[in-house]
VODOMAR-210774 format. One record per residue: x, y, z of N, C-alpha, C, O, CB in turn; residue number from 0. Coordinates in steps of 0.001 Angstrom, whole numbers, padded with zeros to 6 digits. Glycine has a CB too. Example, Ala and Ser with C-alpha at 12.3 -4.5 7.8 and 13.67 -1.06 7.14 Angstrom:
BEGIN
REC,n.east,n.north,n.up,ca.east,ca.north,ca.up,c.east,c.north,c.up,o.east,o.north,o.up,cb.east,cb.north,cb.up,seq
REC,013190,-005690,007800,012300,-004500,007800,013200,-003300,007800,014236,-003319,008465,011308,-004473,009046,0;
REC,012850,-002250,007080,013670,-001060,007140,012900,000030,007870,013409,001138,008039,014084,-000598,005725,1;
***
This chain:
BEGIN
REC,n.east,n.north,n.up,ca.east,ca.north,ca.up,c.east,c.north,c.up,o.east,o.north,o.up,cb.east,cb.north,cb.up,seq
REC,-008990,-025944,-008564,-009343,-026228,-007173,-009392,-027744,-006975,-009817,-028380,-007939,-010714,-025570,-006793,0;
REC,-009005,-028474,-005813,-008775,-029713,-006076,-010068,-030189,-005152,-010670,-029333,-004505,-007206,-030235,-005727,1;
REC,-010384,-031262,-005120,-011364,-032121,-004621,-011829,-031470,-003413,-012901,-030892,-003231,-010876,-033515,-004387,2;
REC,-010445,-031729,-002269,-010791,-031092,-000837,-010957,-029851,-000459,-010945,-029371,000674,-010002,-031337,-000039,3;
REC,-011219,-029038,-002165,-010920,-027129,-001460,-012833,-027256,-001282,-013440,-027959,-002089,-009966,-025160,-003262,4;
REC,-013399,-026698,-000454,-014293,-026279,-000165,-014910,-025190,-001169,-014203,-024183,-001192,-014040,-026003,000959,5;
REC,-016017,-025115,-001993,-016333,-023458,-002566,-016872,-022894,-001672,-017858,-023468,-001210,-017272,-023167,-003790,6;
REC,-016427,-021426,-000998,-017399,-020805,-000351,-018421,-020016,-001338,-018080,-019462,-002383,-016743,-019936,000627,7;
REC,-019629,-020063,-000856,-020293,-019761,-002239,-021428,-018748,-000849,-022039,-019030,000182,-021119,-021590,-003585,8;
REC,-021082,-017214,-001902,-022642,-016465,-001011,-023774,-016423,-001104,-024159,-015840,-002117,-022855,-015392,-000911,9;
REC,-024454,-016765,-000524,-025885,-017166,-000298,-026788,-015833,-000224,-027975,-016019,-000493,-026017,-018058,001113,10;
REC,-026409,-014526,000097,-027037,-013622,000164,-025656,-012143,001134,-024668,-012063,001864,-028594,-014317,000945,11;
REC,-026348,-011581,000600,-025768,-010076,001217,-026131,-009095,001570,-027253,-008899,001104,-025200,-009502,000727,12;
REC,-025650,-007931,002456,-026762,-006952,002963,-025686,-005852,002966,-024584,-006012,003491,-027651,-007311,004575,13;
REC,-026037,-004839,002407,-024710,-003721,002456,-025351,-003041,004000,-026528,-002800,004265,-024596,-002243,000707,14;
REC,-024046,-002828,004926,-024433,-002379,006235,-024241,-000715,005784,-024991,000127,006279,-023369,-003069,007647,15;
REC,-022990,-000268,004639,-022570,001276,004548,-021454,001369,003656,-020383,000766,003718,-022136,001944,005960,16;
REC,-021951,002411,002614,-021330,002526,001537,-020442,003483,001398,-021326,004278,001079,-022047,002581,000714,17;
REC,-019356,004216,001341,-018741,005555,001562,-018071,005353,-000196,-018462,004687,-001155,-017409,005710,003233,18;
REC,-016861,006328,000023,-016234,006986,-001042,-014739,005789,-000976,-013980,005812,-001945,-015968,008959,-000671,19;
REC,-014430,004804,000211,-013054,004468,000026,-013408,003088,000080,-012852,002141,-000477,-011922,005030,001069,20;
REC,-014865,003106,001168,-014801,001482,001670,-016390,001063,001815,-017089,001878,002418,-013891,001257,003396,21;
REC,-016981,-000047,001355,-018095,-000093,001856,-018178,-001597,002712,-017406,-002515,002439,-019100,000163,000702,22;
REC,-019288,-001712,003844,-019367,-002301,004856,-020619,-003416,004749,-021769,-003114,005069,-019429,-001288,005867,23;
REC,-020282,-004603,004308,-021431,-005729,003943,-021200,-006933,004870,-020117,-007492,005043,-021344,-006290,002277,24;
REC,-022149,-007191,005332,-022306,-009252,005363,-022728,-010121,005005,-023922,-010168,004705,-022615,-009913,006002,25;
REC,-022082,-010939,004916,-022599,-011527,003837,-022922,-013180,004239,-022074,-013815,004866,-021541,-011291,002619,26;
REC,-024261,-013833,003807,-023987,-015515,004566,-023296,-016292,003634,-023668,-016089,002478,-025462,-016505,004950,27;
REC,-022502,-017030,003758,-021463,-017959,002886,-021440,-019589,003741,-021121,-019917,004885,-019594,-017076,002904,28;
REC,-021876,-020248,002706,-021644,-021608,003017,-019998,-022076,003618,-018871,-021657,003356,-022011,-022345,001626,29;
REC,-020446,-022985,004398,-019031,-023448,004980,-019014,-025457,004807,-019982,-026202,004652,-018964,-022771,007057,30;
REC,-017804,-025744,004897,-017231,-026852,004758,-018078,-028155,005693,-018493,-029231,005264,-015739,-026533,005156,31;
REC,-018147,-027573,007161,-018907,-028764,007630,-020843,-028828,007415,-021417,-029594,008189,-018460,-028780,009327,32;
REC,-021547,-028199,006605,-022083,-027702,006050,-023127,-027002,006649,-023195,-027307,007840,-022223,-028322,005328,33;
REC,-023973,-026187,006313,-024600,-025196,006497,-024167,-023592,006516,-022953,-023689,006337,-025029,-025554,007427,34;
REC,-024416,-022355,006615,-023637,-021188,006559,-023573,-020464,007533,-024406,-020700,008408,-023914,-020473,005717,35;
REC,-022461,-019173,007808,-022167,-018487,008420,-022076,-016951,008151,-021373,-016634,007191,-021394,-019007,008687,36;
REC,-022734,-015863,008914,-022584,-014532,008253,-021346,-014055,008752,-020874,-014069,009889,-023738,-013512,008526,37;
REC,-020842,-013557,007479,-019107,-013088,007528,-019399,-011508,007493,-020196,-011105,006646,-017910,-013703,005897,38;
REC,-018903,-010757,008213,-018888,-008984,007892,-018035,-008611,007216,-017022,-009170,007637,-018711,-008025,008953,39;
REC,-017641,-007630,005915,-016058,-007198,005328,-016471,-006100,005022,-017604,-005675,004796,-015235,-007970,004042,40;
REC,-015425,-005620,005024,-014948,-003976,004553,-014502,-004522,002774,-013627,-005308,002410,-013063,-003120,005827,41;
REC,-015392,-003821,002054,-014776,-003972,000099,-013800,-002439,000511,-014119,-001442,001159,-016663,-003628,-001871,42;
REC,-012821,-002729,-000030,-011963,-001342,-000178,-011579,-000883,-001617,-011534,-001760,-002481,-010561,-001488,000597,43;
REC,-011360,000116,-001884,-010629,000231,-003211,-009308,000279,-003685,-008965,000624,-004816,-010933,001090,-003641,44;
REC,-008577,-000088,-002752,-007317,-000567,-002681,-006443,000655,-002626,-006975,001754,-002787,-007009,-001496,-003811,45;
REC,-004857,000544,-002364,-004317,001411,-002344,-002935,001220,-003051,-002970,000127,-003615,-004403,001767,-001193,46;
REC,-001713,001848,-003254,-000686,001719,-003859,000506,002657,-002937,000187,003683,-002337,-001008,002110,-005353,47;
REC,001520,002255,-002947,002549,002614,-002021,003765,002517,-002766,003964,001780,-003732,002580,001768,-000778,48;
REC,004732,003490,-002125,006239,003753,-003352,007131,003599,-001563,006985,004077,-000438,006450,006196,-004745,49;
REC,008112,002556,-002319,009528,002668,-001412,010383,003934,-002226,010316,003331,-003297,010592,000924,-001445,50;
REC,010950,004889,-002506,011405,005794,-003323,012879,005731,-002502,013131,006108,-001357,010464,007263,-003437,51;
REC,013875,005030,-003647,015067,004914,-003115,016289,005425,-003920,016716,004822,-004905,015187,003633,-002816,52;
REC,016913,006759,-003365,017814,007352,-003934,019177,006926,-004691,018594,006099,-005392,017992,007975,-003154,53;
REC,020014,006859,-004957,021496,006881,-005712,022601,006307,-004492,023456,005425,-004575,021978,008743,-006292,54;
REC,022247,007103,-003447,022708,006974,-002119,022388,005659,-001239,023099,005418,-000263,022191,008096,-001463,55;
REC,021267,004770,-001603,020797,004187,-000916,019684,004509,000242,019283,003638,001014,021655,003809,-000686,56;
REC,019319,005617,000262,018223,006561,001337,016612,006215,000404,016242,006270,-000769,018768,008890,001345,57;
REC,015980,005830,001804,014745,005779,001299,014159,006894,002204,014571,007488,003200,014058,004322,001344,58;
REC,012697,006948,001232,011850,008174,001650,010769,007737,002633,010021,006876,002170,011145,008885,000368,59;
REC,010515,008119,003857,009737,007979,004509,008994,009348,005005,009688,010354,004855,010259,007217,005293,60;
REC,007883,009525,005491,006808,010125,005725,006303,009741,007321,006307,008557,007657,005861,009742,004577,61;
REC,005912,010693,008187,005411,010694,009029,004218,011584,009222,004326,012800,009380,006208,010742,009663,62;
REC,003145,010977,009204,001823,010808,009373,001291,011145,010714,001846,010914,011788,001524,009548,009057,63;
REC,-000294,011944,010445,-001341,011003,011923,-002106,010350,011531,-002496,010701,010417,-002299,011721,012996,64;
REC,-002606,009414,011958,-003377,008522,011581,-004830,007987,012659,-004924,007038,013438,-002351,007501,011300,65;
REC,-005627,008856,012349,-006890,009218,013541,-006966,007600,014180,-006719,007353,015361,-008824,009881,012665,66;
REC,-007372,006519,013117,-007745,005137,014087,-007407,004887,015301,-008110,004586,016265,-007304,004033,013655,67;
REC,-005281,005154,015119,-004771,004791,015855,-004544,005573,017149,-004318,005182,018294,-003995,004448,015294,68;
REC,-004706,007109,016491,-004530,007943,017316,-003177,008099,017603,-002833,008050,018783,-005225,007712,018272,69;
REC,-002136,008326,016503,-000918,008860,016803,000031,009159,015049,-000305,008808,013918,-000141,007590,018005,70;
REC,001026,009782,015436,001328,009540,013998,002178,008167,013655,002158,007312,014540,002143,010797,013488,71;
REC,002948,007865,012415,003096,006705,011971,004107,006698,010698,003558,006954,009626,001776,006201,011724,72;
REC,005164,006505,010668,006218,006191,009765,005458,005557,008488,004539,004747,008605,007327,005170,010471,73;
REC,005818,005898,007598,005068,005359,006193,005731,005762,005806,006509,006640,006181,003832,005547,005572,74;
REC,005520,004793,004215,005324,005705,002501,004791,006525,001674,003801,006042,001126,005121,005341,001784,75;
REC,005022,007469,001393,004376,007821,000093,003273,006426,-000054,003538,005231,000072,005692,007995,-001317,76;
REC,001815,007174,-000402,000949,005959,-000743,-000516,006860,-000635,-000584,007980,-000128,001147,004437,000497,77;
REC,-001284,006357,-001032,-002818,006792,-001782,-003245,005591,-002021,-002671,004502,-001984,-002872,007716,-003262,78;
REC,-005070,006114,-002447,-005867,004838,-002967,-005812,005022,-004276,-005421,006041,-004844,-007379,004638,-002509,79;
REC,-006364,003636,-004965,-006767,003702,-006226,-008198,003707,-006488,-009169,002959,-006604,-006216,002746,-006854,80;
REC,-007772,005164,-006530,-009610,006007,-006570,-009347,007066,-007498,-009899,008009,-006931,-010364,006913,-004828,81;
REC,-008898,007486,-008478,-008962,008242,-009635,-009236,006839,-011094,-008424,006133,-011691,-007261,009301,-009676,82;
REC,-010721,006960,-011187,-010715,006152,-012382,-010249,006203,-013707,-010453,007304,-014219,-011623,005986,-012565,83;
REC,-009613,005272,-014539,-009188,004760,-015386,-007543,004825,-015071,-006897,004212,-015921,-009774,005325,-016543,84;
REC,-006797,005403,-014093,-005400,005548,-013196,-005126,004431,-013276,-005830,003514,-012852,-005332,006027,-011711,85;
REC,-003519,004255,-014113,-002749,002649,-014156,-002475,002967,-012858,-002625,004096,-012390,-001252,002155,-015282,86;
REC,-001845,001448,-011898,-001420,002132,-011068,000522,002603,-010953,001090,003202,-010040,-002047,001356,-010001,87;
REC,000791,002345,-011551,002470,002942,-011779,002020,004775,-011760,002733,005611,-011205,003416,002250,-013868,88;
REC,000904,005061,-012380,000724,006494,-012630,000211,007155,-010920,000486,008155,-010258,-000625,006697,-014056,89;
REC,-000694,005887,-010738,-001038,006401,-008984,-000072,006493,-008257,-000339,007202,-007287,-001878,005509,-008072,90;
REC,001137,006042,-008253,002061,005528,-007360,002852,007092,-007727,002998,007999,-006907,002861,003782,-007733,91;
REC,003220,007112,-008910,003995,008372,-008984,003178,009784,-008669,003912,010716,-008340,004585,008432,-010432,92;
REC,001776,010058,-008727,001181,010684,-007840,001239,011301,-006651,001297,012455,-006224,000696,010264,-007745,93;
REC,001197,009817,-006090,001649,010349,-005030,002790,010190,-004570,002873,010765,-003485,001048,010153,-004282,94;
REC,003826,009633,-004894,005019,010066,-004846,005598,011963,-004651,006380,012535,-003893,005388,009406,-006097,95;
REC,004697,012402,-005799,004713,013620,-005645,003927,014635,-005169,004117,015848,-005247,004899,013839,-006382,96;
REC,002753,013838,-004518,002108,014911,-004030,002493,014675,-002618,002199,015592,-001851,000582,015009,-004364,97;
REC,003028,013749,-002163,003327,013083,-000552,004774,013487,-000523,005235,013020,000518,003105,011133,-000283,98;
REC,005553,014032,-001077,007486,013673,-000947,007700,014374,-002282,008732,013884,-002740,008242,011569,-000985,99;
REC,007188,015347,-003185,007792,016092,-003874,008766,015686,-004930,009579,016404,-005512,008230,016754,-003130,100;
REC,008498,014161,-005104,009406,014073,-005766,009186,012648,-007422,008492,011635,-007349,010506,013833,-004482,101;
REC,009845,012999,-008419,009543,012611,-009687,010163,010930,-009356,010561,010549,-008255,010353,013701,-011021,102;
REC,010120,010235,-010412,010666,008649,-010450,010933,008593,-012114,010024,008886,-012889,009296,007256,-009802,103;
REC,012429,008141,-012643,012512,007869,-014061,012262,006127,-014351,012358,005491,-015400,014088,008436,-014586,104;
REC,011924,005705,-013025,012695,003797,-013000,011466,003653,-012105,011459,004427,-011147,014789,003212,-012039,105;
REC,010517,002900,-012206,009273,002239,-011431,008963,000957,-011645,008178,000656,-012544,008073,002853,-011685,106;
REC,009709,-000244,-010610,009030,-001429,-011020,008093,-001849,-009745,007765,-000924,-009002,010131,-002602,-011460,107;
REC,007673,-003054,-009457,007128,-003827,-008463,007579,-004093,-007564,008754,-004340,-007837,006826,-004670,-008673,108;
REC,007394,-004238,-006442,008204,-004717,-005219,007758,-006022,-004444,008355,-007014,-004025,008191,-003602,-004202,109;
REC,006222,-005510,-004438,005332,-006861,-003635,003563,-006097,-003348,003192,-004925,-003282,006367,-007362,-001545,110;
REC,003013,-007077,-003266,001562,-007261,-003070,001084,-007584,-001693,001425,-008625,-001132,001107,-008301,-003925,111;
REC,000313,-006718,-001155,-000039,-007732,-000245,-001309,-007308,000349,-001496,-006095,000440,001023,-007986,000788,112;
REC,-002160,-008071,000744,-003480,-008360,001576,-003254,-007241,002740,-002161,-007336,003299,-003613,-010135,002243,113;
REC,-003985,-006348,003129,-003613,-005660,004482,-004138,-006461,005763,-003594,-006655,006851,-004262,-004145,004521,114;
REC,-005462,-006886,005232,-006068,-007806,006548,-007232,-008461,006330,-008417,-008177,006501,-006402,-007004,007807,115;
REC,-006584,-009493,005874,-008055,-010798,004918,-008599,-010840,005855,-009778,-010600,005597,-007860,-012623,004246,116;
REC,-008425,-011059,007162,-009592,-011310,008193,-010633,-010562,007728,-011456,-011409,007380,-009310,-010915,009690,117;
REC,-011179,-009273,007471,-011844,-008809,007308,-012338,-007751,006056,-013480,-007292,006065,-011716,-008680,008169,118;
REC,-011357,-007412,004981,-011249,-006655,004113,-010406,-007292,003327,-009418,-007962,003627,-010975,-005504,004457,119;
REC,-011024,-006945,001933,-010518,-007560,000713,-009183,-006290,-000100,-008720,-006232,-001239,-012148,-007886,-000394,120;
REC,-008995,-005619,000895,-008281,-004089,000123,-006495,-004587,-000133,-005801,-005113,000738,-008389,-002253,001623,121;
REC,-006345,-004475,-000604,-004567,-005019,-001719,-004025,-003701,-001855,-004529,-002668,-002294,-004748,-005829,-003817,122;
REC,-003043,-003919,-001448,-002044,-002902,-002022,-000567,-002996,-002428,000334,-003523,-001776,-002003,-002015,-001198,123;
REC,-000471,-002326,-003752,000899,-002743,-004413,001713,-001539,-004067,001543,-000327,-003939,000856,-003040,-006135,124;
REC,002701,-002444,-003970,004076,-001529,-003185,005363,-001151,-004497,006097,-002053,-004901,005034,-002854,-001646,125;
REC,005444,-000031,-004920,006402,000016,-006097,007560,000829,-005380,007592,001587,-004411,005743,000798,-007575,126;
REC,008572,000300,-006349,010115,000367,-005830,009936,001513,-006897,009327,001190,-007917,011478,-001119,-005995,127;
REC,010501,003140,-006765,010967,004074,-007794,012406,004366,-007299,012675,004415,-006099,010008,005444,-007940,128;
REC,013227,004539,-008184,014048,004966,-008592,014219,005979,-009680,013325,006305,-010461,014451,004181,-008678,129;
REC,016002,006669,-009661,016012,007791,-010251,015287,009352,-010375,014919,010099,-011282,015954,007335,-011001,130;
REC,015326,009352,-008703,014235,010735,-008221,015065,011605,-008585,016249,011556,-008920,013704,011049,-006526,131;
REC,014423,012296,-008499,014012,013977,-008875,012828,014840,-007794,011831,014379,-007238,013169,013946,-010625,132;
REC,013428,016330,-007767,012581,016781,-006705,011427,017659,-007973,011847,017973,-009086,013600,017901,-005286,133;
REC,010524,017833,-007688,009404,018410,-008268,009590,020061,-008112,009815,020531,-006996,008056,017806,-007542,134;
REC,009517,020654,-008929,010024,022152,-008816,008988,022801,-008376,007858,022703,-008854,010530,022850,-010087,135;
REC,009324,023533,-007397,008764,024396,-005891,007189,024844,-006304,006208,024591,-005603,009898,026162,-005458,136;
REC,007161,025475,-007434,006290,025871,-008204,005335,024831,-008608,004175,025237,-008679,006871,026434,-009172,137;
REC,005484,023855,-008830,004137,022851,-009333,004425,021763,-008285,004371,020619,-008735,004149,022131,-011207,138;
REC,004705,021880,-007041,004367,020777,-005715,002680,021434,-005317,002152,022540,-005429,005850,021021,-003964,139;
REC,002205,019997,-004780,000680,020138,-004365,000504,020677,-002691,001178,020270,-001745,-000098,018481,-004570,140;
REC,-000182,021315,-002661,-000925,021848,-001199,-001341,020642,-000708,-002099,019762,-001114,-002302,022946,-001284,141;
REC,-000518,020849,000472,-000917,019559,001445,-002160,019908,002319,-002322,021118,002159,000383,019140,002541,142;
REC,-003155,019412,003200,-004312,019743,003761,-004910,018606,004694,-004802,017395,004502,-005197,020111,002693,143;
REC,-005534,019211,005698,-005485,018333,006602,-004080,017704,007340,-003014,018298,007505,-006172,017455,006015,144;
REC,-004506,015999,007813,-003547,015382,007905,-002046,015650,007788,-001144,015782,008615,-003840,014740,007331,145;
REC,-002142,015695,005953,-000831,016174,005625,-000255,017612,005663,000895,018013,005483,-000683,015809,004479,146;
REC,-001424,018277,005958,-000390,019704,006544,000503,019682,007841,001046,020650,008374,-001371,021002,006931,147;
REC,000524,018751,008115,001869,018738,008999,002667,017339,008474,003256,016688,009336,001476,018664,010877,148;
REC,002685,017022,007527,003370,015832,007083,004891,015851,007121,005370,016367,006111,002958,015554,005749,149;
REC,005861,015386,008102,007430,015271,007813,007842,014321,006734,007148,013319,006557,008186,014804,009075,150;
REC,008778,014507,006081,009217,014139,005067,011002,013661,005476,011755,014635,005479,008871,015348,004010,151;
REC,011515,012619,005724,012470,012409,005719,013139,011223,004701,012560,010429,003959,012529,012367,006846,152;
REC,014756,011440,004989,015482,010237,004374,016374,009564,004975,017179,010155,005694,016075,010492,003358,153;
REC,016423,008249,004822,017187,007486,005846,018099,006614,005415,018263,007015,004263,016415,006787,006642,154;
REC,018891,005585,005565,019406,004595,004680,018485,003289,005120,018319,002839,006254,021126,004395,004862,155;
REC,018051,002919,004120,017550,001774,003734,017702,000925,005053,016779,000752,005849,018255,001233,002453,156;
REC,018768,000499,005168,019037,-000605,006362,018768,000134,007847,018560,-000564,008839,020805,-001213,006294,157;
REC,018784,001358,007912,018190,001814,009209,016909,002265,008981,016556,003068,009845,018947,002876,009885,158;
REC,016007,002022,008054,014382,001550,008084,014482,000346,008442,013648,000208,009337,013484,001592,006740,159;
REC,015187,-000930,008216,014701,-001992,008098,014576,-002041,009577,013472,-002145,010112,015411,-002995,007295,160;
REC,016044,-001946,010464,015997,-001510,011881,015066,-001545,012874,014806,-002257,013843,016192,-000503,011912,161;
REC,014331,000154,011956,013319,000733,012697,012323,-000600,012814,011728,-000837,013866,012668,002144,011930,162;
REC,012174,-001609,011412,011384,-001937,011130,011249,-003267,012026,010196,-003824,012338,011399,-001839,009899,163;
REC,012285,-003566,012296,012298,-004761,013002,012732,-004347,014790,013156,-005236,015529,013487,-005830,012132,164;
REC,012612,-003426,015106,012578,-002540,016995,011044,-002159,016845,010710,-001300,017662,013886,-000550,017365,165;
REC,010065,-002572,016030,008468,-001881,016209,008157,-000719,016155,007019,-000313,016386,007873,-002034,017298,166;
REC,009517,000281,015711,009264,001434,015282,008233,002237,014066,007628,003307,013996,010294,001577,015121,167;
REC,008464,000899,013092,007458,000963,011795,006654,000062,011724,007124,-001046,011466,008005,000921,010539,168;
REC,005170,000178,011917,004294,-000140,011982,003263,-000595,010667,002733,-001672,010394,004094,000635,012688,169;
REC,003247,000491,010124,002291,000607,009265,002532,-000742,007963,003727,-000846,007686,002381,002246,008747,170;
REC,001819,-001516,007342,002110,-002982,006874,002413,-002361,005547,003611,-002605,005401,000808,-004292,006962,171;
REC,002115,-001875,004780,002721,-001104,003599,004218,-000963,003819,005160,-001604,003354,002060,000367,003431,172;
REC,004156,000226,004798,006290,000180,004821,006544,-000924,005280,007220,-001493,004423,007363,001317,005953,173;
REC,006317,-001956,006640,006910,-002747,007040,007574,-003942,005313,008676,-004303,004900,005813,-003303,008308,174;
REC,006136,-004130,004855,006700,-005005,003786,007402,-004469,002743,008023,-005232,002003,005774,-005698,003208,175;
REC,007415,-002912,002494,007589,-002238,001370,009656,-002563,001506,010435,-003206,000804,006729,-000312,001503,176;
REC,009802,-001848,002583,011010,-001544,003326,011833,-003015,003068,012752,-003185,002267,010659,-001115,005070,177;
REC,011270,-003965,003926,011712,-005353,003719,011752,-006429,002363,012382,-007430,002023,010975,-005904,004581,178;
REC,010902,-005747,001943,011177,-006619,000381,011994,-005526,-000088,012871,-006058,-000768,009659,-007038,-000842,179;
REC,012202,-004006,-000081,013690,-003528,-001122,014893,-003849,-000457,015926,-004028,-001102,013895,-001776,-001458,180;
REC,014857,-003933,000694,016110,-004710,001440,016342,-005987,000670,017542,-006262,000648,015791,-005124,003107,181;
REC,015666,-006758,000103,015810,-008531,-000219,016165,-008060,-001682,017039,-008468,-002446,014100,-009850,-000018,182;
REC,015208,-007067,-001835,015431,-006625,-003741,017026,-006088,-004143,017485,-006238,-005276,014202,-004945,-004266,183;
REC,017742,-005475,-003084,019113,-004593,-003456,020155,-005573,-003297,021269,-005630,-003818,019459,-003210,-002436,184;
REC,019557,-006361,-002446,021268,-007084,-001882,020947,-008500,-002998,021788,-009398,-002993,021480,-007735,000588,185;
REC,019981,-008603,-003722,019834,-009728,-005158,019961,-009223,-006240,019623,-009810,-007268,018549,-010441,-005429,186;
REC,020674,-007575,-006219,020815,-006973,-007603,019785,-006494,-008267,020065,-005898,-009306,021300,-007776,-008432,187;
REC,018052,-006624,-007812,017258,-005839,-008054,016520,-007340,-009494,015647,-007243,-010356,018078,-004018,-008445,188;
REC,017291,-008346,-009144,016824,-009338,-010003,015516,-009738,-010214,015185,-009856,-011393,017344,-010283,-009730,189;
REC,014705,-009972,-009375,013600,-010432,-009082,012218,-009399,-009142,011100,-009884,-008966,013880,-010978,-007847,190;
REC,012416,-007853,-009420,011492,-007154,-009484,010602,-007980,-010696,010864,-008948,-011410,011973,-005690,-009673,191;
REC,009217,-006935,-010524,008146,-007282,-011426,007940,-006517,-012385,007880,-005486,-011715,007054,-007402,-010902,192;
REC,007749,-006105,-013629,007466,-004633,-014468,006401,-003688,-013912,005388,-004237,-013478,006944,-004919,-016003,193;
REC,006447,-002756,-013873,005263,-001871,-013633,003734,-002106,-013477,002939,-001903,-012559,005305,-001134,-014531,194;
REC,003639,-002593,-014687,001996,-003109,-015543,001842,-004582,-015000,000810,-005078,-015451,002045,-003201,-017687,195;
REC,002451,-005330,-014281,002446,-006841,-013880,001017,-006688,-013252,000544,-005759,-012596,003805,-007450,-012732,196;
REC,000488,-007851,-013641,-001236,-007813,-013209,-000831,-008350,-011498,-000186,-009125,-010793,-002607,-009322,-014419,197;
REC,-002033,-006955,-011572,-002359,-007408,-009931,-003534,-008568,-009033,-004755,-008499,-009169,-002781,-006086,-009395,198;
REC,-003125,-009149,-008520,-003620,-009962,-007881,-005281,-009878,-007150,-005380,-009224,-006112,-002625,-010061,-007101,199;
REC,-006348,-010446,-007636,-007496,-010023,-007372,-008017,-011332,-006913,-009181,-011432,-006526,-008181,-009302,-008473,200;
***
């Protein structure tokens, strides 16, 4: 940290609400021109997301509802990382198959990213699978809730990106997921990360 970085340093905290995905604190943190300020955040437990891109060039997308927003929502395959001691390459293929039915022989990295520092510290890694496979009829998972009406489609790659750039795809997982395997295919897939690449905390 160099001379001019500021430490924000917390001075105290108050948990407002604790659940199973996210809990809700504020916290007072010193600031730069000095004295402090109470900041509110959501701690999340983060989540993990699969671009799943076929032989063909077709990626897998998912259509969702999504209560916040109150509508459904183009996505990935994606879950939290909430099964403890779960690498996440193993979460990712999870739900790969419990969301889209389908296996991965090839899983690297795609990209990381912050969903919304303004207020929540929750990260989620976006993995590129390759070499699918459909999960045989017999050992696919019961979808419930939400996902009992979950569509499952495939598209070509460059008509996600499309969607992605007409405001059709929303959700910041696919938007970046979609757009970094677009940058990843047309560079030969050079620049991926391994599976196990430490994640960013």
């Amino acid at each position: 940290m160099s001379d001019l970085e500021h430490r924000y340093e917390v001075r105290s905290r108050e948990e407002r609400y604790r659940g199973r995905i996210f809990d809700v604190v504020t916290e007072e943190v010193t600031m730069p021109g000095g004295g402090t300020a109470l900041r509110d955040l959501v701690r999340h437990v983060g989540a993990v997301a699969v671009v799943a891109l076929d032989d063909a060039g077709q990626v897998v997308l998912i259509r969702q509802y999504r209560h916040p927003v109150g509508r459904h929502l183009w996505e990935l395959p994606a879950g939290l990382m909430d099964v403890s001691g779960e690498e996440l390459p193993a979460a990712a293929l999870r739900e790969l198959a419990e969301e889209a039915d389908l296996t991965a022989g090839r899983v690297d990295v795609l990209v990381d990213l912050h969903s919304s520092p303004g207020f929540t510290n929750e990260i989620v890694r976006v993995f590129l699978a390759r070499d699918l496979a459909d999960v045989p009829a017999s050992e696919r998972h019961e979808r419930r809730d939400e996902e009992a009406d979950l569509q499952i489609v495939r598209m070509a790659l460059d008509e996600a990106v499309d969607m992605v750039l007409a405001g059709e795809i929303t959700n910041a997982s696919a938007v970046a997921g979609l757009l970094a395997a677009a940058r990843a295919r047309d560079t030969g897939f050079a620049a991926l990360r391994r599976a196990q690449a430490p994640l960013p905390r």
